[in-house]
LOVEX-61538 format. One record per residue (C-alpha): residue in three letters; x, y, z. Coordinates in steps of 0.25 Angstrom, whole numbers, padded with zeros to 4 digits, always signed. Layout:
REM LOVEX-61538
ALAXYZ/...
END
This chain:
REM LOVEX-61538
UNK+0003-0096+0162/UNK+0011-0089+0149/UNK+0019-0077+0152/UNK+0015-0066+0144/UNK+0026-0059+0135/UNK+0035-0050+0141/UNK+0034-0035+0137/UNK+0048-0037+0129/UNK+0043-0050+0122/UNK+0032-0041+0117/UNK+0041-0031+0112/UNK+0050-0041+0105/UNK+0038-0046+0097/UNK+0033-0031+0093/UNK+0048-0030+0090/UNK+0049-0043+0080/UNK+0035-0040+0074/UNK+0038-0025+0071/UNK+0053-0032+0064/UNK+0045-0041+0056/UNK+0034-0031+0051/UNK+0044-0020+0047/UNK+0051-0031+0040/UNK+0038-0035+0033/UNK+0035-0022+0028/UNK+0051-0021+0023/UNK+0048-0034+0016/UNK+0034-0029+0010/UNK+0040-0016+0005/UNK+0050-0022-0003/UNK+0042-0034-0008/UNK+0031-0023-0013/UNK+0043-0015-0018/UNK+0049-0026-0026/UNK+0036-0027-0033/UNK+0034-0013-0035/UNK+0049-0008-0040/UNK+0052-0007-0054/UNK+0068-0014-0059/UNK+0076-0006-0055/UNK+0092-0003-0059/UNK+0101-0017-0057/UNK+0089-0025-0053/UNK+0091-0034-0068/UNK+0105-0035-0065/UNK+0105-0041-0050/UNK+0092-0050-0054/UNK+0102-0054-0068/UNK+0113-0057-0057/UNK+0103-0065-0048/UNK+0100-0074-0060/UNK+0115-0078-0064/UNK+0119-0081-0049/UNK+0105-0088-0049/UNK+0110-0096-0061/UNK+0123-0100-0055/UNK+0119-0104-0041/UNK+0108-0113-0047/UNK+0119-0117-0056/UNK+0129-0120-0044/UNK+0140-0111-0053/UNK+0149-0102-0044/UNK+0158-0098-0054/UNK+0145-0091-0060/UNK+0142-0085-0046/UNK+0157-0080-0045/UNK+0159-0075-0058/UNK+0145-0068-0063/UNK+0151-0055-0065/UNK+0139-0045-0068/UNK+0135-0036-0058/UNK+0147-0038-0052/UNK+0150-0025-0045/UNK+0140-0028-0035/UNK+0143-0043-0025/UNK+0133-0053-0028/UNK+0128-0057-0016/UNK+0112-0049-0018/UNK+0114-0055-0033/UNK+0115-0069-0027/UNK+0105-0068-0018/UNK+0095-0064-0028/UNK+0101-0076-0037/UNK+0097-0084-0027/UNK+0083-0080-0025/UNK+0079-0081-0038/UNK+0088-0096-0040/UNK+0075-0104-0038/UNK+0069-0097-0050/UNK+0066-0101-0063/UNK+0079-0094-0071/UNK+0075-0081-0080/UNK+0082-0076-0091/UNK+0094-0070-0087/UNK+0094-0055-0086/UNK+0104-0047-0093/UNK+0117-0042-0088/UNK+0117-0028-0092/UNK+0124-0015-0088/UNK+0121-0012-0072/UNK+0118+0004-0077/UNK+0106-0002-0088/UNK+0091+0002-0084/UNK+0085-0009-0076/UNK+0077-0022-0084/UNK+0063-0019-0088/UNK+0058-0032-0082/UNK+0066-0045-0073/UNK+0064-0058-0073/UNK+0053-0065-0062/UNK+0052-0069-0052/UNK+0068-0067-0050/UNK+0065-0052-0050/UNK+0055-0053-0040/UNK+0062-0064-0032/UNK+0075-0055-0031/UNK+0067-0043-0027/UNK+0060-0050-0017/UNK+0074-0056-0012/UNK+0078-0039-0010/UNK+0065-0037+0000/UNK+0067-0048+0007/UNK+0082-0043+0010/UNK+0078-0028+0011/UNK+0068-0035+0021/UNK+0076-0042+0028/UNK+0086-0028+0030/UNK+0074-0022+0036/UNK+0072-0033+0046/UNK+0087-0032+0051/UNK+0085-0016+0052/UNK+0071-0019+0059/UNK+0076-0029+0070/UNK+0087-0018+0076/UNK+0077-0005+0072/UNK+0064-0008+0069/UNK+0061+0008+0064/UNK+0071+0007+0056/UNK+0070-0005+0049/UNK+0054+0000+0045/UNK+0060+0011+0040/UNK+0070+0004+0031/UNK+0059-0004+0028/UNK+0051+0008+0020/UNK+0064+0014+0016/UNK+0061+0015+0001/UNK+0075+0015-0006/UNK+0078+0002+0003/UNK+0065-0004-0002/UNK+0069+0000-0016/UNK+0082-0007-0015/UNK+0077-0020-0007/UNK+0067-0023-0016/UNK+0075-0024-0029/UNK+0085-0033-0034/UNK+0096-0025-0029/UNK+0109-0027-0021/UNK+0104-0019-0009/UNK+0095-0029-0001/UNK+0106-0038+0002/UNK+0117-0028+0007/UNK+0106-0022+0014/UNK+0104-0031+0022/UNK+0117-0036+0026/UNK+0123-0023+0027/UNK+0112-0020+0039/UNK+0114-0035+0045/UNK+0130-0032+0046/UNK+0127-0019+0054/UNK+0116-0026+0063/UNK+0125-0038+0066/UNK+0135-0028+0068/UNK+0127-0021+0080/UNK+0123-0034+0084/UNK+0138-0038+0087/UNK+0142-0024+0094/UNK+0129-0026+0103/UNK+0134-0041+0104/UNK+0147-0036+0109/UNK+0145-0024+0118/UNK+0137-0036+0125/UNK+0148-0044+0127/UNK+0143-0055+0118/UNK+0155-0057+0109/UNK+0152-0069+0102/UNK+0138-0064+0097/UNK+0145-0050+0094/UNK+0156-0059+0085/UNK+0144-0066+0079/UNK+0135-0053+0076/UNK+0150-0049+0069/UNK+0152-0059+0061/UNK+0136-0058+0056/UNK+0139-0044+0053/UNK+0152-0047+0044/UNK+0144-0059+0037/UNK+0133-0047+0033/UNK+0143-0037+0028/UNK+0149-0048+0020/UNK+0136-0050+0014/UNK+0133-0035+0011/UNK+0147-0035+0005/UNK+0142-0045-0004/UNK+0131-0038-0008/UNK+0134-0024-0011/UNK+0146-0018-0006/UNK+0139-0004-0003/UNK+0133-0009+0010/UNK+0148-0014+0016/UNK+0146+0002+0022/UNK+0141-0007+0033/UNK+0155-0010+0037/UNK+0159+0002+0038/UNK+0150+0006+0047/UNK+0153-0005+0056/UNK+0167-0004+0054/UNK+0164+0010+0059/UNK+0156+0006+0070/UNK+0166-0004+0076/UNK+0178+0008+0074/UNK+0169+0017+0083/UNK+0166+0007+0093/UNK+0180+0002+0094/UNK+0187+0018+0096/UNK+0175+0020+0107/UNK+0180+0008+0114/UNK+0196+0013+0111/UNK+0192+0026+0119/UNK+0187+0017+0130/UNK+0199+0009+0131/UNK+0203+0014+0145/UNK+0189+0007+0149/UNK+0191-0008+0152/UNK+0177-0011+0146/UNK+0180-0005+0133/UNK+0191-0015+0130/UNK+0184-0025+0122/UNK+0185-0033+0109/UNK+0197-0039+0116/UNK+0202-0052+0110/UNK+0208-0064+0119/UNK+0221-0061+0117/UNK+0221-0047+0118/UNK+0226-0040+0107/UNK+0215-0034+0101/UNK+0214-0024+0116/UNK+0211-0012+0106/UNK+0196-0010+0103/UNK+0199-0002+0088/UNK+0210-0014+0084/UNK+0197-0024+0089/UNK+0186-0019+0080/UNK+0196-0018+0070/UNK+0200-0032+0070/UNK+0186-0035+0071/UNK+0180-0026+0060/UNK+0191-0034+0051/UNK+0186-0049+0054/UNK+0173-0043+0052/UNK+0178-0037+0039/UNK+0183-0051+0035/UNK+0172-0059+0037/UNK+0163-0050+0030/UNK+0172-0050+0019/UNK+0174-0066+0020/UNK+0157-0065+0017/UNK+0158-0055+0006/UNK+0168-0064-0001/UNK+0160-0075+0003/UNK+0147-0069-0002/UNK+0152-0063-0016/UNK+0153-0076-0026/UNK+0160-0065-0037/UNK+0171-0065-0028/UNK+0175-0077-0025/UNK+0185-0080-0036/UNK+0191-0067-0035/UNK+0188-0058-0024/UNK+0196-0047-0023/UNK+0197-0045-0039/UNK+0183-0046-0040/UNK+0179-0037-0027/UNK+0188-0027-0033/UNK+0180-0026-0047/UNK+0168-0026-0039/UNK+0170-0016-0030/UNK+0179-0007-0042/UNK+0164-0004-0051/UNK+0158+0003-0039/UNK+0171+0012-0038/UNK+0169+0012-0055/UNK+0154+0012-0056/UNK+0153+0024-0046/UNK+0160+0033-0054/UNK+0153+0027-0067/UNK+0146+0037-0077/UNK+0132+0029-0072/UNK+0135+0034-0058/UNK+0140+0048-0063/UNK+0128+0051-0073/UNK+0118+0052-0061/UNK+0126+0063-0055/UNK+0120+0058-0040/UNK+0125+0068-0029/UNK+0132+0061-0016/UNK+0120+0064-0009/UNK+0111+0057-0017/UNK+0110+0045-0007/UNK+0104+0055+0003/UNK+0093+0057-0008/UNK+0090+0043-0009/UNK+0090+0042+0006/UNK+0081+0057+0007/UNK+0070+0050-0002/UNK+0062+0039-0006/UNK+0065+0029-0017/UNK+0057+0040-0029/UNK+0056+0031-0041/UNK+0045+0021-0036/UNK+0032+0026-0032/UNK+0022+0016-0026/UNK+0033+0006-0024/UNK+0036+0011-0008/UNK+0026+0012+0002/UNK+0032+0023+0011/UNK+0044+0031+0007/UNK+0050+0037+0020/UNK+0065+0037+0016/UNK+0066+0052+0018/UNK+0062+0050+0031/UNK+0071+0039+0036/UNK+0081+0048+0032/UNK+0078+0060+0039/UNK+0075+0049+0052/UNK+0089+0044+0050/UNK+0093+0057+0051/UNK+0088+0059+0064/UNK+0092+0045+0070/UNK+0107+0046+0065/UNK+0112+0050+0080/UNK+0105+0039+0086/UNK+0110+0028+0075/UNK+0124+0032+0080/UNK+0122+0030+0093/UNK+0114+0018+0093/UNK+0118+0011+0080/UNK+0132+0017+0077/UNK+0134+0008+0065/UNK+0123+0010+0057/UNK+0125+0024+0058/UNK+0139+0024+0054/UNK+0133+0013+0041/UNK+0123+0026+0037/UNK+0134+0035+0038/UNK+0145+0028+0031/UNK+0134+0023+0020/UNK+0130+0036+0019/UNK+0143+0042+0016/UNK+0147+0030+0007/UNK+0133+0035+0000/UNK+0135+0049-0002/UNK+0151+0046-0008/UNK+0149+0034-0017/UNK+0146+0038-0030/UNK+0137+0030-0035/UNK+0122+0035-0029/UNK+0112+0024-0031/UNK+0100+0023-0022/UNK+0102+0008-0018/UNK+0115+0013-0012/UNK+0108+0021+0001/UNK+0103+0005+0007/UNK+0115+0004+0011/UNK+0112+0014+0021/UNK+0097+0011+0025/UNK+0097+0002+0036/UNK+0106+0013+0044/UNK+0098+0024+0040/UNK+0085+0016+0043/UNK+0092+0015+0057/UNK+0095+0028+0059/UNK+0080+0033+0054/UNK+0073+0023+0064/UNK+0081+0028+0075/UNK+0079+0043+0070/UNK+0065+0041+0071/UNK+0065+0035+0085/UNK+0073+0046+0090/UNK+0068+0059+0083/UNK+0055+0055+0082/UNK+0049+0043+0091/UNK+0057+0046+0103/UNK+0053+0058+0105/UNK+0039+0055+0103/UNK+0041+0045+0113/UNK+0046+0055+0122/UNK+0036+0065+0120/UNK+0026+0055+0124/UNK+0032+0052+0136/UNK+0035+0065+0140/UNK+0020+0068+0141/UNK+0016+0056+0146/UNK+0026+0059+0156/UNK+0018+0075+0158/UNK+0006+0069+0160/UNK+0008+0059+0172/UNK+0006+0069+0182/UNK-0003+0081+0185/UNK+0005+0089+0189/UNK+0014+0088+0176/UNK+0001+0091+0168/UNK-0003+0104+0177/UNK+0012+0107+0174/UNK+0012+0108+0159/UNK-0003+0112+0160/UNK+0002+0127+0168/UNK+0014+0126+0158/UNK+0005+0127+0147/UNK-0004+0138+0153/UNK+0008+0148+0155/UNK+0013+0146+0141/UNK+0000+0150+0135/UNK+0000+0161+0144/UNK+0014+0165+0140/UNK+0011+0163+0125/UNK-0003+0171+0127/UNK+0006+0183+0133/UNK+0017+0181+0120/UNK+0006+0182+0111/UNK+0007+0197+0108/UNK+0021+0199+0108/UNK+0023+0187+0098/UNK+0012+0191+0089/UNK+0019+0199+0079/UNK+0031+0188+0078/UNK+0024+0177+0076/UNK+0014+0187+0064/UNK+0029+0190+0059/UNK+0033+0175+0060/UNK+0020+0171+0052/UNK+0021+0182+0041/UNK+0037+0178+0037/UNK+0039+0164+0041/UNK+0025+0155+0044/UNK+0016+0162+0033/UNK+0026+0159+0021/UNK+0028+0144+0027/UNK+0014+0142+0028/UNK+0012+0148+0014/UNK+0025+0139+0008/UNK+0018+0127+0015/UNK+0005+0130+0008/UNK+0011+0131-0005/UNK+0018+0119-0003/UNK+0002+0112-0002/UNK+0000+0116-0017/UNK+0006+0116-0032/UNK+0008+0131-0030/UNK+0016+0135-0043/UNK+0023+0145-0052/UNK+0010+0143-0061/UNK+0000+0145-0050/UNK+0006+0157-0042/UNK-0006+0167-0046/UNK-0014+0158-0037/UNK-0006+0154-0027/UNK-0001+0170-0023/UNK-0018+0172-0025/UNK-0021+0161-0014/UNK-0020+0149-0023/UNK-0011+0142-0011/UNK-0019+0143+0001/UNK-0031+0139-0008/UNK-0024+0126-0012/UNK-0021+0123+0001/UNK-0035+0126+0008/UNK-0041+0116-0003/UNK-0031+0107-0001/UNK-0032+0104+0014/UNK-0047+0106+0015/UNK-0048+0094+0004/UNK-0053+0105-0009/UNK-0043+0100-0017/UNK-0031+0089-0022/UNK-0019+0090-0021/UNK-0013+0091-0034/UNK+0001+0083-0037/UNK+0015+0092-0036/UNK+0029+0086-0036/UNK+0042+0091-0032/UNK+0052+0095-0044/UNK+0041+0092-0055/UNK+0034+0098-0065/UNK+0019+0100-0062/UNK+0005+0104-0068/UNK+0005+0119-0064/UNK-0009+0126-0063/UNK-0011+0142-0061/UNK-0019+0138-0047/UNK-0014+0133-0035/UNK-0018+0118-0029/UNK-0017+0111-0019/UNK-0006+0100-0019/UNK-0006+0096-0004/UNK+0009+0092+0002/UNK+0014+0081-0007/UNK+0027+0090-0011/UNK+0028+0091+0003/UNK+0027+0077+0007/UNK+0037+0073-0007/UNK+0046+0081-0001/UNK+0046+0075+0014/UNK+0045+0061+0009/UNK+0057+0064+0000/UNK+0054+0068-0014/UNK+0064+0076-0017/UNK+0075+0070-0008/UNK+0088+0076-0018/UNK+0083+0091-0012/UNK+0082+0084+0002/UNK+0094+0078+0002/UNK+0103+0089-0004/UNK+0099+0097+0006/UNK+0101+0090+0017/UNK+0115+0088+0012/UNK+0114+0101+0009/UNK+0113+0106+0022/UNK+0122+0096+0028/UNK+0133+0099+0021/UNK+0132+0113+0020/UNK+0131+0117+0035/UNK+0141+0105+0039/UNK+0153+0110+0029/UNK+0149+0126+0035/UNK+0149+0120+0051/UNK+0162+0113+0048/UNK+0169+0125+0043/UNK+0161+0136+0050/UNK+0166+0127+0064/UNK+0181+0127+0057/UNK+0182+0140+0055/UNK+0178+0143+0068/UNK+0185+0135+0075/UNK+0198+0139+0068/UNK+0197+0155+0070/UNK+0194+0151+0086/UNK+0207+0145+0087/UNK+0219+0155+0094/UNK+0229+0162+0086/UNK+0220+0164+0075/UNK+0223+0177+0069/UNK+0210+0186+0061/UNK+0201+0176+0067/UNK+0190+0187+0067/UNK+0193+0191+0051/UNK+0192+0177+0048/UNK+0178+0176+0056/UNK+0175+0188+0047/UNK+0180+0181+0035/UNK+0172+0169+0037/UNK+0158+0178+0040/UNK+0159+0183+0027/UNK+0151+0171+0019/UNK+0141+0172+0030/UNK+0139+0187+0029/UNK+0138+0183+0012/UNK+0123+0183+0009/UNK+0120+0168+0005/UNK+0117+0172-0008/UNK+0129+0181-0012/UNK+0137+0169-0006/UNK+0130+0160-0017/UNK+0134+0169-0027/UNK+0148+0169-0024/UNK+0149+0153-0024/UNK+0144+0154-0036/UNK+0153+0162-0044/UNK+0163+0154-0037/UNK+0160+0141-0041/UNK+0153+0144-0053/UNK+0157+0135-0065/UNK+0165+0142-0077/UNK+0165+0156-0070/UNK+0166+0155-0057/UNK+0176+0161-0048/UNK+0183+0146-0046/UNK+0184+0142-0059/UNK+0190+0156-0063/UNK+0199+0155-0054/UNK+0204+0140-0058/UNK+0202+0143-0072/UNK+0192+0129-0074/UNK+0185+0130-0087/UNK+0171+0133-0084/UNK+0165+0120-0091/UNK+0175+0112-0082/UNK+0170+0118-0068/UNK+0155+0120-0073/UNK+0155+0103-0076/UNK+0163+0101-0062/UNK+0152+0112-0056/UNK+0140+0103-0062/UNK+0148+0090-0060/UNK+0137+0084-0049/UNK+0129+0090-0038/UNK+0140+0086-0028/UNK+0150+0096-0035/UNK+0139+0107-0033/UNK+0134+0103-0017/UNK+0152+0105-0013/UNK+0150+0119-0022/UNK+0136+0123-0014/UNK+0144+0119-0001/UNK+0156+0126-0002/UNK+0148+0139-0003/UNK+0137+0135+0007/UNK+0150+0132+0018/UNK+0156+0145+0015/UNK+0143+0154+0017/UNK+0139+0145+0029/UNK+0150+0144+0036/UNK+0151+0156+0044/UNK+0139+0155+0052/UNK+0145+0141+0057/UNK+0159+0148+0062/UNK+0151+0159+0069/UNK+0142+0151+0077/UNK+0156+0141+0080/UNK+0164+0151+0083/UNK+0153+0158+0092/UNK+0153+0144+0100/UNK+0168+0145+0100/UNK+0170+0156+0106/UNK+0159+0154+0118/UNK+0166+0140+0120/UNK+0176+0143+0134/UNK+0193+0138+0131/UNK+0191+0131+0146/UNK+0182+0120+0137/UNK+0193+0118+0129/UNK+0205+0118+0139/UNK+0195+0107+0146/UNK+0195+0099+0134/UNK+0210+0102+0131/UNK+0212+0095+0146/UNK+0205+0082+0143/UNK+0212+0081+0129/UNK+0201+0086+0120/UNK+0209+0089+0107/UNK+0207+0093+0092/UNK+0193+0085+0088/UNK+0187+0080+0101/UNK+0188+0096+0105/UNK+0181+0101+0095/UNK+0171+0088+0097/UNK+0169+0089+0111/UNK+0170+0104+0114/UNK+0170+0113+0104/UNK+0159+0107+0094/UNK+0148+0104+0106/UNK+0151+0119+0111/UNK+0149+0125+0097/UNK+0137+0117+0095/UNK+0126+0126+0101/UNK+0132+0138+0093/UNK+0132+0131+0080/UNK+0121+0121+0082/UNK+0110+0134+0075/UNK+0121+0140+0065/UNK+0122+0125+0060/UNK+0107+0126+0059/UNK+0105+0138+0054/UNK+0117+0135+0042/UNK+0107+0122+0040/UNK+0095+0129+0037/UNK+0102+0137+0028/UNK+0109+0127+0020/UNK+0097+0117+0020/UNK+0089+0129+0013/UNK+0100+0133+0005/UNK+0093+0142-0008/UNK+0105+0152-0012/UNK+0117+0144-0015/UNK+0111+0133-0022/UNK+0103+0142-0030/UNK+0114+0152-0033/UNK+0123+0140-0036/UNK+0113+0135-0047/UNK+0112+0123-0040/UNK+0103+0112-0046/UNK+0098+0098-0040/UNK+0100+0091-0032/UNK+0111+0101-0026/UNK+0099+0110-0022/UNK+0092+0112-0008/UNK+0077+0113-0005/UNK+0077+0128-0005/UNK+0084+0128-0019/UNK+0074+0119-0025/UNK+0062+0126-0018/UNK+0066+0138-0026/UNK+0069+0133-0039/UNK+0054+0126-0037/UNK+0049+0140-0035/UNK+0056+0147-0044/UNK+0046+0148-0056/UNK+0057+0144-0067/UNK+0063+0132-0071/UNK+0055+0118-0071/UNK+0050+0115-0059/UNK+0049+0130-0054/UNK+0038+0137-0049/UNK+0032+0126-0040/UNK+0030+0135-0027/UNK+0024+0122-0019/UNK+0034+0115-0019/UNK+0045+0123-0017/UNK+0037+0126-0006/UNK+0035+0112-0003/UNK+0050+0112-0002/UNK+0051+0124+0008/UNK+0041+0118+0017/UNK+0050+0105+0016/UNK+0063+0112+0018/UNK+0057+0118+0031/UNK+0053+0106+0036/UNK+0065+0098+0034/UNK+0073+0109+0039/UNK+0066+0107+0053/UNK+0068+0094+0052/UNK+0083+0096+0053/UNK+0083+0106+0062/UNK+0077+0100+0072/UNK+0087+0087+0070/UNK+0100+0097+0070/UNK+0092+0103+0083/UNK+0091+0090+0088/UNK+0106+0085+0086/UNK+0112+0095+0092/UNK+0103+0099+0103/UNK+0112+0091+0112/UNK+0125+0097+0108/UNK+0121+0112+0105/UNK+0112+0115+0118/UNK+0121+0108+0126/UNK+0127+0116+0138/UNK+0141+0118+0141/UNK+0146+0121+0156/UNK+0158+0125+0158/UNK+0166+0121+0172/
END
């Protein structure tokens, strides 16, 4: 008789199938993606490199493979590869080495186009795969990640590095795992893989070595947790025969610089262009980036340093039909929500986003490619932000009521619960009336209204009929099926008629599904930076005027009220005729000619966001040192003589007992600061701001305002309130979740 598979059998084969059919759809969406996309930028110039090395391995000549020089910024490992797929090919003509910064060829030859594309998918593929095997959520959602697609589907340097890049960090957690096991030898051989794969992604592109920082990183951290445990037996390992490497930091060390060598034994190794001279050579190489990113070809696109969280906020916008689902807006805001748990369960992918990210936001050069080097961790991060905020609780919910309906006496509970609410509520009902009629005629009545409008192509032209009714006839004909929508878009110029139609919530979803993700992503920054620069000095001065001794502590309190008491807009006028170019209070008082600061005041958009910041900081600051100094003064000096007795000094003070008692008191000024500064409408627009520098609420107005170009389109600047409203619950409700733990969390004092 045949023994039926075990339970966890069948879950292993539900688990290999669901890797293999997310691994199909990766490979079916770049295959379909490699027929679809036009030639893009450096696609003739890696496909002309392909050929030469294809001509010198068929011709066994390695001074040819050591000394092609074109290109030669970039290591040549992808080129090879792609020379070597296209080597059993019958030769076409040799496509000409022209400059890097020329518009892409009209036409390539075939099949070697086609062949090298196809080469791209089957790597971007293969990436998917490895992603899928440790996280299967989130390989399917790198799988559909449409600036991924793009990018593995063409002749470009990213498939490759992409790959390897990942494998080094997998191989990596596979040898920690290996180690915390006991199993030394596989741990040494999951190490050595690792180093191999960086090697590899060294020899590709250099951008993705960010990798080994982040494992560099990893290892650091991991080796200084084990140093505070040193007192504990158990936490004495990586312990050589002899004995001398006894201190864990000095061990990861030494092994982080034979993993360091044998990665660079395999860059050498893998990088033909170096091998007759290596460091000269490496050095040129690496000397064009540092050039090339201050080039006029960079410079003349005047890209902000957040413009590779635009490319991550939305989907790839120059080739429609070519992507079958375009959700990169929302792996972005799921990553968001699973960053906590990608620390604590994979600490070295979320140090690899956060490092790559940074190294994004600084490096000059602002390509779209440039953001897979950051992908595969923000993948992660979105797959485990789903299961946490989104399929855990489901689960949870479930349970719970599963759980309320196992007994009667449980459902006879909730049952006379519900009885006495309603009866409560019925008894209510009079004496809430008039605030819920009050709530209706001054907040829900004009948000019902705006989400209306937002429903049709209401306009400066057709604003007779709208006031007269226009709007909610529109709308009644467009849900009961009377009418068709007609086609609006966000920030162009449209067919205006003198009545209002219906136009259904495509700006709405344009918006959701990333349309516009320059607003988005600015303010996002926006906010972020604002209300962090205001938390950081409004907790600095408080904390400095708690201190004893402090003389006029309460003039200075006055003093740094006053900006607060300032009406927003006044405040905005007096940062305006400080900073403004020519005449300004500043450059009066240096004596700048006014051409010279007007040019540095229009330099670039990063030069206008520190200008909005230092005014936005100085006006918001206040309300941040009130509510600090509030939790201050409520905190009891036996807390900190406690602390004092245990050692507690400096830092770990101010980390482990003041911050987590201030918490509850600035946990709601740090909200309210945020909604402010996320709707920011009086600065920018006093400033004169233009985009991308402006929020939502400053592009919602110039929308409305019936002047200008695009102005007077009322539906979709409402469009963009109703947006802004819903985004803004979204991060209150993640801000309310991170620090729920920490700001209702009771103190007891012995």
């Amino acid at each position: 008789m045949m023994n039926r598979p075990s339970l966890t059998t069948w879950r292993r084969l539900a688990t290999i199938l669901v890797v293999l059919l997310i691994s199909a759809a990766a490979l079916g969406l770049r295959l379909r993606a490699t027929q679809l996309l036009p030639i893009d930028y450096d696609e003739d110039d890696y496909l002309g490199a392909a050929q030469r090395y294809a001509q010198f391995l068929a011709a066994g000549d390695v001074r040819g493979l050591v000394d092609y020089a074109y290109n030669y910024e970039h290591p040549p490992l992808t080129k090879l590869l792609y020379g070597a797929a296209i080597l059993p090919l019958p030769p076409a003509p040799l496509l000409p080495e022209r400059p890097s910064t020329d518009p892409p060829a009209k036409s390539l030859p075939q099949p070697h186009f086609r062949i090298a594309r196809t080469v791209s998918a089957v790597l971007g593929a293969l990436e998917v795969l490895a992603l899928t095997i440790l996280q299967p959520l989130a390989g399917l959602l790198l799988a559909v990640h449409t600036w991924t697609i793009k990018y593995t589907s063409q002749v470009m340097l990213e498939p490759l590095p992409s790959l390897t890049s990942l494998l080094t960090v997998l191989f990596y957690i596979n040898s920690r795992r290996s180690r915390s096991s006991g199993r030394i030898r596989a741990a040494t051989g999951w190490s050595i893989l690792s180093a191999v794969a960086l090697g590899l992604t060294a020899a590709s592109k250099y951008t993705y070595c960010i990798v080994a920082l982040a494992i560099a990183a990893d290892a650091v951290w991991l080796a200084l947790a084990a140093r505070s445990l040193r007192d504990d037996a158990a936490a004495r390992t990586l312990r050589d025969d002899a004995g001398a490497l006894d201190h864990p930091l000095r061990a990861a060390i030494f092994e982080l610089l034979l993993w360091g060598l044998i990665a660079l034994a395999i860059f050498f190794a893998a990088n033909p262009r170096l091998w007759s001279d290596p460091f000269g050579r490496l050095a040129q190489s690496l000397r064009y980036h540092g050039e090339y990113a201050q080039s006029a070809h960079v410079q003349q696109y005047n890209f902000p340093f957040w413009q590779p969280l635009v490319y991550l906020l939305g989907p790839v916008p120059w080739h429609p039909g070519v992507f079958v689902v375009m959700l990169d807006t929302f792996i972005t805001v799921l990553a968001g929500l699973g960053l906590g748990r990608l620390w604590r369960e994979y600490r070295v992918c979320a140090l690899w986003l956060a490092i790559g990210l940074g190294f994004l936001l600084v490096w000059p050069t602002k390509w779209p490619q440039y953001i897979l080097t950051i992908t595969a961790p923000l993948s992660l991060a979105a797959g485990l932000g789903f299961r946490a905020a989104l399929w855990e609780p489901l689960l949870r919910s479930v349970q719970r009521r599963r759980a309320d309906g196992r007994t009667a006496a449980a459902a006879r509970h909730a049952a006379a619960a519900q009885r006495v609410a309603r009866r409560d509520a019925r008894r209510a009902i009079p004496w809430l009336t008039p605030g819920i009629i009050a709530l209706s005629l001054l907040a829900l009545f004009p948000l019902i209204y705006q989400a209306a409008v937002a429903l049709t192509d209401f306009n400066a032209i057709s604003i007779r009929d709208g006031i007269q009714g226009g709007v909610w006839r529109a709308v009644w004909q467009g849900l009961t099926g009377q009418a068709q929508p007609v086609a609006v878009g966000i920030f162009e110029s449209v067919t205006r008629t003198k009545e209002v139609h219906w136009a259904g919530p495509s700006v709405l979803i344009q918006l959701l599904g990333g349309a516009e993700p320059d607003l988005l992503a600015f303010n996002l920054l926006w906010a972020a930076l604002s209300v962090s620069l205001q938390a950081v000095l409004g907790v600095a001065a408080a904390l400095m005027l708690h201190r004893r001794g402090v003389r006029g502590r309460n003039v200075w309190r006055t003093i740094f009220i006053l900006p607060w008491a300032i009406p927003e807009f006044v405040g905005a006028l007096i940062w305006l005729r400080i900073l403004e170019p020519g005449f300004g209070w500043l450059a009066l008082a240096q004596g700048i000619p006014a051409d010279a600061l007007r040019a540095q005041a229009v330099a670039g958009p990063n030069a206008t966001l520190v200008q909005l910041l230092v005014a936005a900081t100085w006006y918001g600051f206040p309300l941040i040192m009130l509510a600090a100094t509030a939790s201050l003064k409520l905190t009891p000096d036996e807390v900190y003589d406690a602390a004092a007795m245990d050692g507690a000094v400096g830092w770990q003070r101010f980390r482990w007992i003041t911050w987590p008692l201030m918490l509850p008191l600035l946990a709601p000024a740090l909200f309210v600061r945020g909604i402010f500064a996320f709707n920011q409408f009086y600065l920018f627009y006093t400033m004169r701001v233009e985009p991308p520098t402006i929020t939502l609420a400053t592009a919602s107005y110039y929308l409305f305002t019936p002047t200008g170009y695009f102005g007077g389109q009322f539906a979709v600047s409402a469009a963009i309130n109703i947006f802004t409203v819903l985004v803004l619950l979204g991060l209150i409700l993640w801000l309310a979740r991170l620090t729920r733990g920490e700001a209702t969390e009771e103190v007891t004092y012995a």
